[in-house]
C-alpha positions, 0 to 999 in steps of 0.5 A: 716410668723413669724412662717416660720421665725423662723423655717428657723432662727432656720435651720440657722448656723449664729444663736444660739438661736431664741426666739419668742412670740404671743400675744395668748395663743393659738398660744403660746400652738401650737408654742411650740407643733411644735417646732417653736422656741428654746423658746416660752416667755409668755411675749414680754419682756422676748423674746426680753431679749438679743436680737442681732436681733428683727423680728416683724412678727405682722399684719401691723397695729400692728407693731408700736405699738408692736415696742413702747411697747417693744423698752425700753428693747432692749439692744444698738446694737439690730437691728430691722426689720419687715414684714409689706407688707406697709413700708412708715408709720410704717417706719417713725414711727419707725425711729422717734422714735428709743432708742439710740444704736437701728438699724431699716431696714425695711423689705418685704418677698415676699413670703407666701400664703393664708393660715394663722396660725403658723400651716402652717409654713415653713422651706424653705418658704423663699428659693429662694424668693425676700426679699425687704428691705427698707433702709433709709438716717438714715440706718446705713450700718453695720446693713443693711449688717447683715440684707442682709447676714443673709437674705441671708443664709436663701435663699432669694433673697435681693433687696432694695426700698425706703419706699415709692417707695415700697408702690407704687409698692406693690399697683400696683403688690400686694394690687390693685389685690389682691381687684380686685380678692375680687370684682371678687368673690364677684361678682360671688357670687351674680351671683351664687345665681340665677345660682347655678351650676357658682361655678361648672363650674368655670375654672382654669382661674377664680380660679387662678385670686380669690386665694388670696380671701381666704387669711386672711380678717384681714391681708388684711384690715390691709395692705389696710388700712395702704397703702390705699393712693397709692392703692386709686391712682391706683384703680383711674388709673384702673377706667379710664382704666375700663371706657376706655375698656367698651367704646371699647366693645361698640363700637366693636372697634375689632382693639383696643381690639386686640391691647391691648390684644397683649400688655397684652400678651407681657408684661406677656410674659417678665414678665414669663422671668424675674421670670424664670431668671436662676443663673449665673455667679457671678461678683463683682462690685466694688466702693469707698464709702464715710463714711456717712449717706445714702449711703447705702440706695442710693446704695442699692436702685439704684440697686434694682430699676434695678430689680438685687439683691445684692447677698452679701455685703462688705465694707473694709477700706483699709486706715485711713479715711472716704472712704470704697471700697464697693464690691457688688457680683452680678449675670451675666455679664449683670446684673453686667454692668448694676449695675456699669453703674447705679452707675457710673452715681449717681457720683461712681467710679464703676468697675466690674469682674468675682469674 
């Protein structure tokens, strides 16, 4: 992920140089084989020497603490962001702990695989993916707004959370399924010991439902670790939904286990719309905003919780004061109209038109 960072900041015209460092020599040796970087630092202290911007790309259980080590060589003005897949903990962590003159917002690429190493880094990994970014009340929204365009220029697709309401939903579309895959495969595991040919006559249905087995075990030790609250939560709520499914299949209900396939069937089906949405049109939506902590985060997060990403940002003050018109382009007509109304009920003066 870090390695496909660099390559796609190095690609970049809004960059002029990306520096970058792993704590093993070997992955130093290979980065600067592949040219990942313009320079690979042997120290975390020489690479972040200058920086207008800080990625830390380390496993999630590390990223506070890579944060702390390096935090006093940061120059005020450094923005700094991560990857981490939980946000609420090393959120809070890094926000209590911020130098003077240091910006934080937290970051979420949605994209990758189960493949791990700076070797398999990719230029384009990041085109056309969702990027979630989880503002806070503390988000300043000049660095929100350099993190969102830059994010932009890269390909992604930006949207906003709040830390915790990303951990929830990370625990119901990421981390519950990426275990409930590992039990798959372990219980299929066990199985193949008695019957030696399951493997082989293993259908693509179960060989996509397991992919993510393959990934990274401490990767995802760390993720489950540092958001095991809300996954606990889920795998409780899918317990229940377990019990209740084998209930039925004892029963021969046929009318309730049809029913909750056809469920099932239409919430995949609206879920294959939604991920093959194409490009439209561009509008602005345009609002007055007041000149204060937090407002960045409550819009942003009002917006993302529509599922609709802001495709670029800017904020002008027209006259001397504490108000800002803030313009946020957005893609669709319907999409924009919803945008507006969503805010115009959070109290904004919100309009929209064809940019």
């Amino acid at each position: 992920m870090g390695g496909s960072l660099s390559l796609a900041l190095k690609a970049s015209e809004r960059v002029e140089k990306v520096a970058g460092y792993d704590s093993s020599d070997a992955t130093r040796k290979k980065a600067r084989e592949l040219g990942i970087a313009d320079e690979i630092a042997d120290t975390p202290e020489v690479a972040v020497e200058g920086a207008d911007l800080l990625f830390l790309a380390t496993p999630t259980s590390s990223i506070v603490k890579a944060f702390a080590e390096i935090s006093g060589k940061l120059r005020p003005g450094t923005l700094v962001s991560d990857l981490g897949s939980a946000k609420l903990g090393i959120t809070t962590a890094i926000e209590a702990s911020l130098p003077s003159g240091i910006q934080y917002v937290g970051g979420h690429p949605m994209t990758g695989s189960e493949q791990s190493g700076v070797e398999y880094a990719r230029v384009d990994l990041y085109s056309g993916a969702y990027y979630i970014l989880t503002p806070t009340e503390h988000t300043e929204t000049e660095a929100f707004r350099r993190l969102h365009a830059l994010l932009t220029d890269l390909g992604s697709r930006v949207i906003s959370i709040d830390p915790e309401s990303h951990d929830q939903a990370m625990a119901t579309v990421s981390h519950v399924p990426h275990l409930l895959s590992l039990l798959l495969m372990e219980l299929a595991s066990r199985q193949q010991r008695q019957m030696k040919n399951l493997f082989t006559i293993a259908a693509g249905g179960f060989r996509d439902m397991t992919r993510v087995a393959a990934s990274s075990p401490e990767i995802w030790t760390d993720i489950c670790i540092e958001n095991r609250r809300f996954i606990v939560e889920r795998l409780r709520e899918y317990g229940k939904q377990m019990d209740e499914l084998v209930a039925l299949l004892e029963e021969g209900d046929r009318v309730k286990l049809q029913g909750l396939f056809e469920d099932a069937r239409r919430a995949r089906s609206e879920l294959s719309v939604k991920s093959g949405q194409e490009l439209k049109e561009l509008y602005d939506v345009s609002l007055p905003v007041p000149d204060e902590p937090g407002v960045i985060s409550k819009i942003s997060t009002a917006v993302g919780a529509l599922g609709v990403n802001i495709e670029d940002m800017t904020i002008v003050h027209p006259l001397e004061g504490e108000t800002g018109i803030m313009t946020l382009k957005i893609l669709g007509k319907k999409n924009a109209a919803e945008v507006s109304e969503r805010l115009s009920s959070l109290g904004y003066r919100s309009s929209f038109w064809r940019a």
